[in-house]
Phi, psi and omega in degrees: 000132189225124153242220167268119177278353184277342173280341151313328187230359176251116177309041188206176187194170193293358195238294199214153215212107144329119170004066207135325198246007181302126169214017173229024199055073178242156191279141169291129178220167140320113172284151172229119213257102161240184198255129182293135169249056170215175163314310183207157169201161204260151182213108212263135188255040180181145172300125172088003176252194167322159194255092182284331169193204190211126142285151175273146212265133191083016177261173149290129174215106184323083144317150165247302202245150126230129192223136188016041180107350176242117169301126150233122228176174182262130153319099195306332154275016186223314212080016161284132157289114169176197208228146196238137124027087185279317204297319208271350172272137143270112158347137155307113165244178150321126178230155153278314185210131226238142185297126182235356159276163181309321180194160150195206205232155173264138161241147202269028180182132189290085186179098209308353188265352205272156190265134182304144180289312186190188211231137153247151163250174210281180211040014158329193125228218222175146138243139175282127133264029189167162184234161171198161192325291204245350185232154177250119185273153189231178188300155165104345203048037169240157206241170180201107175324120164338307196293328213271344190228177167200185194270150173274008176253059191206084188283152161276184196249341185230148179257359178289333200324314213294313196273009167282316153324331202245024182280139165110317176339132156303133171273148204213068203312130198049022190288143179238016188208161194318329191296309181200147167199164193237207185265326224258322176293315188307318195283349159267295242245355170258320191299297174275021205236351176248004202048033170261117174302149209223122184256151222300316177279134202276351133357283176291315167303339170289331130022290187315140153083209192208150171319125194270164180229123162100185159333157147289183245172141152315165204016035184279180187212135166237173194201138173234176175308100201044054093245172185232153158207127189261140161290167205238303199209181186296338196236343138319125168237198185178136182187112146336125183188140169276007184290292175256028192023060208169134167287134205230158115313141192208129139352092181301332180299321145309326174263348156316286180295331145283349185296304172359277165258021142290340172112347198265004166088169223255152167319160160253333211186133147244143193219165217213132193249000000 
């Protein structure tokens, strides 16, 4: 997924503009930082507009503004620019620990028969207050299976690993969760989830590494023109796609050649983290 990087990334709108970025006299402010309460919320590149990607419930969100109901302001993991929801933000609190299974369910009692309140996908994130036998009760009194979370300072080590989770996920043109995701959130959601900063679009990821030489590598990232894809093994990718609408495995050789001759151009870039 690819757009215009300078409206993605520039902190300012026709009223206000982070500190620096001011460039028609829009007044400069301070961001004040909440938090998502919702499962998933769309973070839109106009109040009422188009879905450029989505935050996760317990993610960070930089405010500048709120105006008749729509926030605007940056994503505190990227720096991507767009606009939320007012309903869908919380004040900033604390999180602890990040959903690190593909999705799972919040409950209103550490007991696992009782029917669940709502479903997260993994890299929610969360604050713990109590421990219990099989759950971790989190602020809010809602309880989450123990096996299901992990401290958010406790990074993994491989991002196919992460993005092997999500095999089968409906692809979701700007999705960023277990629900829909598309190649550019996979490729983010392995990435920061090991704690290599990652930015949101796959356009801005070809950035990432250095030129691979030689074989692929298990975490390489190839890329065509608005898609990503990571290696699995040298002749293996796992990708987001609308090809099979879903993250899928696919032949990298194979797929090269299908990309191709669908009309979509020849690899642009393979890179090395």
């Amino acid at each position: 997924m690819d757009q215009s990087k300078g409206r993605r990334l520039t902190p300012a709108n026709a009223r206000v503009a982070l500190a620096g970025y001011s460039s028609d006299g829009q007044k400069e402010v301070t961001p004040s930082r909440y938090r998502v309460s919702l499962p998933v919320s769309d973070l839109r590149r106009a109040p009422g507009g188009a879905r450029d990607r989505q935050l996760l419930w317990g993610e960070a969100f930089d405010v500048l503004e709120i105006h008749d109901g729509w926030a605007f302001g940056i994503a505190a993991r990227d720096g991507y620019v767009g606009y939320i929801e007012e309903a869908d933000l919380d004040p900033d609190h604390e999180v602890t620990h990040l959903i690190s299974a593909r999705a799972t369910h919040l409950y209103p009692r550490d007991d696992f028969k009782t029917e669940a309140v709502t479903s997260l996908s993994f890299g929610s994130q969360v604050r713990v207050v109590d421990e219990r036998k099989k759950f971790m009760e989190i602020e809010g009194g809602l309880f989450v299976p123990k096996a299901h979370i992990r401290p958010v300072d406790r990074p993994f080590s491989d991002p196919v690993t992460i993005a092997q989770l999500f095999f089968g996920t409906p692809y979701l043109w700007g999705g960023n969760s277990a629900f829909g995701i598309d190649c550019s959130g996979l490729a983010q959601a392995g990435l920061l989830a090991c704690g290599v900063a990652c930015p949101g679009d796959s356009d801005m990821q070809m950035g990432l590494g250095a030129p691979v030489t030689g074989a692929y590598q298990r975490g390489d990232l190839l890329f065509w023109k608005g898609h990503v894809a990571l290696c699995v093994d040298p002749e293996v990718m796992i990708h987001a796609n609308a090809h099979h609408m879903a993250v899928a495995y696919e032949p990298i050789e194979r797929a090269i050649s299908r990309i191709e001759a669908q009309g979509d151009g020849g690899l642009l870039a393979a890179r090395r983290l």
